[in-house]
N, C-alpha and C positions, 0 to 999 in steps of 0.2 A: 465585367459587369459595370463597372465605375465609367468606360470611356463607352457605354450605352447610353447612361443616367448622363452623363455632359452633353454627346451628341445630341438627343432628345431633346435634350433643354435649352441648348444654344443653337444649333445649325438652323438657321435659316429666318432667323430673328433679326429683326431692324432695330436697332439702338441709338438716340442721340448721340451718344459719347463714344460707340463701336462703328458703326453705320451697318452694312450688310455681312452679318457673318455668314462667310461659304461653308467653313472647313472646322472642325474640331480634331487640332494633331498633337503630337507629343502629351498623351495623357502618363501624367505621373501619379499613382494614388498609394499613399501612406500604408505601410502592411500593418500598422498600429490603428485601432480606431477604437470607437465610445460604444457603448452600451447602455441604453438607458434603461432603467424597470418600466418595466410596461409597454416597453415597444419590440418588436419583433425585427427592428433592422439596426445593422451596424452602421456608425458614421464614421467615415473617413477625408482624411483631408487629402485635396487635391490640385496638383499643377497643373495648367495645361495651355497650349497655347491654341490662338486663334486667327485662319485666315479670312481678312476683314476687307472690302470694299467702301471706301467713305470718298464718297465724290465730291469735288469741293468747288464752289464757285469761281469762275474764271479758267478752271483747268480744262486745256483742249484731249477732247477722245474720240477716239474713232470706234464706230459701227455700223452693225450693218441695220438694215431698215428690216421687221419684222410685220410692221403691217403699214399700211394708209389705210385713211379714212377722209371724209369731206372736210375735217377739221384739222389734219394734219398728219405725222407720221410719225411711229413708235421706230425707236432707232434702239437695238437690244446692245449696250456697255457694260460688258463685264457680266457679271448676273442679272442684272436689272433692266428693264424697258423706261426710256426717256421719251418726254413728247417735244417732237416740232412742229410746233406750231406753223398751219402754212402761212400763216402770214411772216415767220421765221426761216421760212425756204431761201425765195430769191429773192431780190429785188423788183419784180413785176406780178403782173395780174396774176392769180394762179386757177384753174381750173379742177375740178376735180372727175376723172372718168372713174365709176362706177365699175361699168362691168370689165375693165383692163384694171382696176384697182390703180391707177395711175394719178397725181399730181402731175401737170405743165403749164409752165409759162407760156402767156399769152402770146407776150412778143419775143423774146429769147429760144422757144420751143424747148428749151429743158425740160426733160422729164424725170421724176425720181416714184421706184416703184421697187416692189419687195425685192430683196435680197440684192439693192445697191448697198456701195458702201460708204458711208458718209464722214466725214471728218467734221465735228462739231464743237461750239462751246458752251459749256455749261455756265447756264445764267440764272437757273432757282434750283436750290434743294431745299427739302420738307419731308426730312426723317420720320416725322411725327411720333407719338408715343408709341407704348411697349402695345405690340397686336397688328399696328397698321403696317402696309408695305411701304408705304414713304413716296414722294413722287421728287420728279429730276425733269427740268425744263431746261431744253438746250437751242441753240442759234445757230444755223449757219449764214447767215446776210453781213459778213463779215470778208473781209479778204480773203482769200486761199482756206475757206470754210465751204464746206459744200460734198457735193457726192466728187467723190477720187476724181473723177475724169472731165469735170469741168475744171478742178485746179490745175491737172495736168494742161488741161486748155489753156487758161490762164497764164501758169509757167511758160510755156511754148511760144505765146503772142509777146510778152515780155521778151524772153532769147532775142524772137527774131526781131523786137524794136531796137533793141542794143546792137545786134549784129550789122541795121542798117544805117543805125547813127554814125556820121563819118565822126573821124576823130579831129580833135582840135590841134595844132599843131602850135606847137608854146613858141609865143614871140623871144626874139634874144635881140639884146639892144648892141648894138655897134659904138664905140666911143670916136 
């Protein structure tokens, strides 16, 4: 009965000080409790621990994209949905198609659309008080930030500038 009355009351509750409680586990409740006259229920004291999501500024996470819209795209971390802002996407124009549900660039032709996967960083948290779900503002217009397979791109064009830079050959002085 006791790890109902916690579940109930904690799972899925947004806290300043907790951030996203998932999980209510290891419930420990006291076989000793109070009695009060006049009330009909026992009190017991109780441990227990909590698995918590507290997303923090500047920490990089990956996810995947659950919606677009003309304003941007909900990227789902952990339990929570994050907004990126499209002007937060890429570094160019961005478009918005309607009936493909799709975000692209103008001149790059990137596209990001549901169920990419995004690597992102998180730039605002706003837990708010006890009731609200709390919102999470995140960036990818950063280096090797972006949906997976433009970084890979990335990575790749880098290899292959390194692979083509000849090497410098270190002068030795003759006496």
């Amino acid at each position: 009965m006791g790890y109902q009355q916690v579940k109930a009351k904690y799972e899925g509750m947004v806290d300043e000080g907790l951030g996203y409680v998932i999980a209510v586990t290891e419930v420990k409740v006291s076989p000793v409790g109070k009695i009060i006259p006049g009330d009909g229920a026992a009190y017991h004291k109780v441990e227990f621990s909590l698995l918590t999501f507290y997303p923090k500024i500047q920490e990089i996470v990956e996810g995947e994209v659950v919606e677009v819209a003309d304003f941007g795209a909900f990227i789902r971390i952990g339990p929570v949905d994050a907004l990126l802002h499209v002007s937060q996407v890429i570094d160019d124009f961005i478009s918005y198609d309607e009936k493909q549900s799709v975000l692209m660039g103008k001149e790059t032709k990137k596209k990001l659309t549901n169920g990419d996967q995004v690597r992102v960083r998180i730039t605002a948290v706003s837990l708010g008080r006890a009731g609200s779900s709390g919102k999470i503002g995140v960036t990818a217009r950063q280096p090797f930030l972006g949906k997976l397979e433009w970084i890979e791109q990335e990575v790749q064009k880098i290899k292959e500038a390194v692979e083509k830079k000849p090497e410098k050959k270190a002068k030795v002085k003759r006496k």
